[in-house]
C-alpha positions as CSV (number, residue, x, y, z in Angstrom):
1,X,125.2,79.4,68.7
2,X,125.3,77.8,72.4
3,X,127.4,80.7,73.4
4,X,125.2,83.1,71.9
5,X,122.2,81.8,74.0
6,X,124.3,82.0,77.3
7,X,125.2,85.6,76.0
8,X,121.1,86.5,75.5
9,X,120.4,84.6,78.9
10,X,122.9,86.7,80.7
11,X,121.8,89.8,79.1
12,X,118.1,89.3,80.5
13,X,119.1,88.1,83.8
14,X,121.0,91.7,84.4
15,X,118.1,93.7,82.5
16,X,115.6,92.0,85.1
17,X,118.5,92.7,88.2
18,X,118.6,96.2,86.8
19,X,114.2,96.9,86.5
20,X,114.2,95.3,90.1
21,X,116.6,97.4,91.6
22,X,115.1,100.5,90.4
23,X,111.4,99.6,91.2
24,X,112.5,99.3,95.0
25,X,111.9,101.9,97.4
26,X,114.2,105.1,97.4
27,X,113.2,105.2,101.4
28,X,116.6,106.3,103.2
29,X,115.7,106.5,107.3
30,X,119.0,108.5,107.9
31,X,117.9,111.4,105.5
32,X,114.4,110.9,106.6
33,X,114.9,111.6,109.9
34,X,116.7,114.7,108.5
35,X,114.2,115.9,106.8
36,X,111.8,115.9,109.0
37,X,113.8,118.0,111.6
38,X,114.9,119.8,109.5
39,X,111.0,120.7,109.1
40,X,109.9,121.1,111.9
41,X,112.9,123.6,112.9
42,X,112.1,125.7,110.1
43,X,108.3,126.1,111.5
44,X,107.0,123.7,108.2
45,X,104.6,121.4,110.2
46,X,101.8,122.0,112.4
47,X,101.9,120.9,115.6
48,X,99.5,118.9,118.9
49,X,100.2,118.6,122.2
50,X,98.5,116.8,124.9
51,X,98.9,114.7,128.3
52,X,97.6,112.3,130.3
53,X,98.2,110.9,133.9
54,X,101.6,109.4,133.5
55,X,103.1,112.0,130.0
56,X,102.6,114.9,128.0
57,X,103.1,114.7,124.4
58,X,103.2,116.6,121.4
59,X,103.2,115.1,117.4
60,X,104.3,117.0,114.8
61,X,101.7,116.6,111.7
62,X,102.7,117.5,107.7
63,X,100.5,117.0,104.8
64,X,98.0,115.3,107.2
65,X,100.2,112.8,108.5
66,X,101.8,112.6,111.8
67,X,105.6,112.2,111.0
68,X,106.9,112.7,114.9
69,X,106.0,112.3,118.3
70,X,107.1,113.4,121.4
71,X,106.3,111.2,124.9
72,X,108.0,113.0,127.9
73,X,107.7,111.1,131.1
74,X,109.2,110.7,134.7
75,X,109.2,111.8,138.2
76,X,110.7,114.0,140.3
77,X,113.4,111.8,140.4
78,X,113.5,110.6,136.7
79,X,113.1,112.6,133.3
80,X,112.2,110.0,130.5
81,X,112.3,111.7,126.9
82,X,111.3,109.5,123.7
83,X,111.1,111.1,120.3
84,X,109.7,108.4,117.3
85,X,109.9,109.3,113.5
86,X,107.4,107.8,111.6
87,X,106.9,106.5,107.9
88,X,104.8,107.3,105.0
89,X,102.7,104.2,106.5
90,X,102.6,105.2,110.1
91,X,105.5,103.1,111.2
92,X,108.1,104.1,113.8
93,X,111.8,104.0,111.3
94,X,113.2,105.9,114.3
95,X,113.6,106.7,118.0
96,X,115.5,109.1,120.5
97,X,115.8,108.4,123.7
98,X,116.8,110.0,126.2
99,X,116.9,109.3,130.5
100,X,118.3,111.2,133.3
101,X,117.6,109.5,136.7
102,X,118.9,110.2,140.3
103,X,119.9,109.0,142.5
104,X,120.9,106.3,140.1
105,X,123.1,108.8,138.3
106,X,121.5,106.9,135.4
107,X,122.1,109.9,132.3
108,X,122.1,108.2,128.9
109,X,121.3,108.5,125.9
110,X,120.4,106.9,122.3
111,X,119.4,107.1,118.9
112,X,117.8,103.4,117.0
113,X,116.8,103.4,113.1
114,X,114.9,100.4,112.7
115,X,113.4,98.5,109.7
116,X,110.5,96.8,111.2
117,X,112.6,94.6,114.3
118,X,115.9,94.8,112.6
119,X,118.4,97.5,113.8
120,X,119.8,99.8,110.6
121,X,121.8,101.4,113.0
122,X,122.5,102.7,116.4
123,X,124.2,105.1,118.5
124,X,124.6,106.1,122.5
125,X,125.7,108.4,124.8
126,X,126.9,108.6,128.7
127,X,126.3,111.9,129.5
128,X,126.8,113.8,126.4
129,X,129.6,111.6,125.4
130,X,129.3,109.5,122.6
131,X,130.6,105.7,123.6
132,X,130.7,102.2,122.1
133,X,127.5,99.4,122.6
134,X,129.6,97.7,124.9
135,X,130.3,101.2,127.5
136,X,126.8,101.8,127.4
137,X,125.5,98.3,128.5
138,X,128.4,97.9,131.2
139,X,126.6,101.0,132.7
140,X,123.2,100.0,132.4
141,X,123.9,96.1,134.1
142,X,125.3,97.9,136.6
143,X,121.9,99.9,137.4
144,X,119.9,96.5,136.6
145,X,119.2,97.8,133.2
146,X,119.2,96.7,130.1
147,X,119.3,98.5,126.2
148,X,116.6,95.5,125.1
149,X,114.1,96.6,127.5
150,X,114.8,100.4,128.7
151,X,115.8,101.3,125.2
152,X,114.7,98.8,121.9
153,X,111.2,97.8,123.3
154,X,108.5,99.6,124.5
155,X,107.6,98.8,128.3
156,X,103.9,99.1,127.7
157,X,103.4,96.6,124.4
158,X,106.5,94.6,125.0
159,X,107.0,95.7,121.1
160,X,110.7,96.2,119.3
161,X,109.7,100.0,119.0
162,X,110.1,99.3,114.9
163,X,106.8,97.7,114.6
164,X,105.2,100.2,116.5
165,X,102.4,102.0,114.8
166,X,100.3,105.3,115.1
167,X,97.9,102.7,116.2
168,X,99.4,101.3,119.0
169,X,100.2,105.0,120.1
170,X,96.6,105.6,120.0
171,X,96.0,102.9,122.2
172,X,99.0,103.9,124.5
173,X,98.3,107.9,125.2
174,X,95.4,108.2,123.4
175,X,96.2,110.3,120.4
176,X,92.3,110.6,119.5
177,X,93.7,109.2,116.0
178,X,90.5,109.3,113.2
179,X,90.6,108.0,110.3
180,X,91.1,110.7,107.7
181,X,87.6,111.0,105.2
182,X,89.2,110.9,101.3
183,X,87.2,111.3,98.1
184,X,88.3,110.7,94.5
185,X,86.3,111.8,91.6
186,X,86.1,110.5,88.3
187,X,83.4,112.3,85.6
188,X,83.1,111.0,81.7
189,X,81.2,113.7,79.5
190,X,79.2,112.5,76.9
191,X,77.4,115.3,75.4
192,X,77.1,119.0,75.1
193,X,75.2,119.9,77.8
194,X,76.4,120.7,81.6
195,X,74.2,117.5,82.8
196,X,75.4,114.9,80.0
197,X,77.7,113.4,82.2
198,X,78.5,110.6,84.6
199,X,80.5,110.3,87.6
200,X,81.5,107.9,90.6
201,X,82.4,109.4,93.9
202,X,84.5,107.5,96.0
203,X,84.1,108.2,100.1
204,X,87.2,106.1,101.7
205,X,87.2,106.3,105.2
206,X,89.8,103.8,107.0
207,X,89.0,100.7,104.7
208,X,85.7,101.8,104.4
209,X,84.7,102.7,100.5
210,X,80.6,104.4,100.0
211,X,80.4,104.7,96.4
212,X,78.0,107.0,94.8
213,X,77.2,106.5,91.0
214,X,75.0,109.7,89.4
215,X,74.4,109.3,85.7
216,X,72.7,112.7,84.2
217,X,72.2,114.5,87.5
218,X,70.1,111.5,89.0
219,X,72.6,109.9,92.1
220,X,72.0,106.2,92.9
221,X,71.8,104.4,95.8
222,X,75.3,104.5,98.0
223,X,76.9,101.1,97.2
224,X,79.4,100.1,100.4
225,X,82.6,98.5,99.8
226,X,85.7,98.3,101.2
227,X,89.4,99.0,100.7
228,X,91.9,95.8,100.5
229,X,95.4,95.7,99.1
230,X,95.0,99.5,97.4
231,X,92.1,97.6,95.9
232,X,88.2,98.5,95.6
233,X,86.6,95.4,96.3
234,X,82.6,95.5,96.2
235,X,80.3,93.8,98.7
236,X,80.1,90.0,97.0
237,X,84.0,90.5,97.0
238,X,84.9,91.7,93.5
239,X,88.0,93.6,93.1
240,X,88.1,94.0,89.2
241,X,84.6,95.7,89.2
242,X,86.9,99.3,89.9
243,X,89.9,99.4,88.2
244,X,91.6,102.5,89.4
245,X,94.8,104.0,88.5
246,X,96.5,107.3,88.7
247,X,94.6,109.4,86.4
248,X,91.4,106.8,85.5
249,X,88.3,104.4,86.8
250,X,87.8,101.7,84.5
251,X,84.2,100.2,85.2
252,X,82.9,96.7,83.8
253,X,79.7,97.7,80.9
254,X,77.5,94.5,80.6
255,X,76.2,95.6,77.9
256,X,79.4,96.2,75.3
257,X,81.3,93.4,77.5
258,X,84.0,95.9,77.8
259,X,85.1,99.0,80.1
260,X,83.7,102.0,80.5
261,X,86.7,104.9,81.7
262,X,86.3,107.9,83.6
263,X,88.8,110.8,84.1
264,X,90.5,111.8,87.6
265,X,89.1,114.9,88.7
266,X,91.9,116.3,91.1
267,X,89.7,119.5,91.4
268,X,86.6,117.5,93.2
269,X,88.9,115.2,95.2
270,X,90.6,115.3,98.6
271,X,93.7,113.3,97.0
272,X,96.0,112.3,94.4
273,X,94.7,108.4,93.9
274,X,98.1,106.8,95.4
275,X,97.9,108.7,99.0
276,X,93.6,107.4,98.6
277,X,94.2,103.9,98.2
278,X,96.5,103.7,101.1
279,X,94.4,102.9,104.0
């Protein structure tokens, strides 16, 4: 019987090992990066440039996200190229960089993958030739540089360029980076009639949620809240008073004591309710 126990036990333990390992995120940086040249080669992605005193720039942007930018930068005397890939969250996963300075001779080049300050992996170059870690810093020392600073962080936040966001790029250049207005809408019919019907509109802007309730053709007052954790939470800091999932809004009734649910309507919203609740 003891043996059969240990047998159940193990069982579980690998059934839990299993449901964990395929809950966690598919996200590979290597094909990411790509995918999205691959992209913007084949003319997939729209495209901004811009400049200011010190760069010009240019982001490449696909289904309303900005998945690369381009920062060139220099002198006369020194070309400074950096290319950063970006996540589903904003987040550099990526960077190419590349320098070609006289009369320092200094011509290198490299390509990071981060996860957040960790380095996934990494590559270099000495003029078009690809050499070890080791080849590449012996160069740089002897110019006074260094692959922490002139290549891992940025030189303006002092950031490992993994935790750089479009934010801080905002910030740096001045992107002119809005946040994008979203709107989900849920309807419940309960009658016959075009009017016999109530809906929520959600307006989510940043973190900021205005909620309009109408109920038979007559809207009520905009009710603000704000977005936390992919969660609806109201103005006296309820969370459970919206209950949204992918195809539904679940809504408190104080006078059954249970839930009233309304239907996703892709048709009158701006998004599918996962790519909403992500601020």
């Amino acid at each position: 019987m003891e043996k059969v126990k240990i047998v159940l036990v193990a069982l579980i333990m690998i059934s839990i090992a299993l449901i964990q390992t395929s809950c966690t995120s598919n996200f590979n940086p290597s094909d990411e990066l790509e995918k999205i040249e691959k992209i913007i080669k084949n003319g997939e992605t729209d495209s901004i440039s811009g400049h200011n005193e010190e760069v010009n720039f240019k982001y490449w942007i696909k289904e309303a996200k900005i998945i690369k930018l381009s920062i060139i930068g220099g002198n006369f005397e020194c070309f400074i190229k950096d290319e950063y890939f970006f996540n589903e969250d904003g987040v550099v996963f990526a960077n190419k960089k590349s320098e070609l300075c006289l009369p320092n001779a200094a011509d290198y080049k490299a390509l990071i993958i981060f996860d957040g300050a960790n380095i996934l992996t990494e590559e270099f170059w000495l003029e078009d030739k690809k050499v070890s870690k080791s080849d590449l810093l012996k160069s740089l020392n002897e110019l006074g540089y260094s692959i922490e600073e002139n290549i891992l962080k940025d030189q303006k936040t002092k950031k490992i360029k993994g935790l750089l966001t479009l934010k801080d790029f905002d910030e740096i250049i001045n992107l002119k980076i809005e946040d994008e207005e979203k709107i989900l809408f849920f309807e419940q019919k309960w009658g016959p009639y075009e009017n016999q019907k109530t809906s929520y509109k959600f307006t989510i802007k940043g973190t900021n949620v205005d909620i309009l309730y109408n109920y038979a053709d007559n809207p009520s007052p905009i009710e603000k809240a704000q977005l936390k954790d992919r969660k609806i939470v109201t103005e006296y800091g309820y969370s459970d008073t919206y209950v949204i999932t992918s195809n539904s809004l679940c809504v408190p009734n104080p006078e059954t004591g249970e839930s009233d649910c309304f239907a996703f309507i892709r048709a009158k919203s701006t998004h599918n309710v996962k790519d909403a609740m992500k601020p």
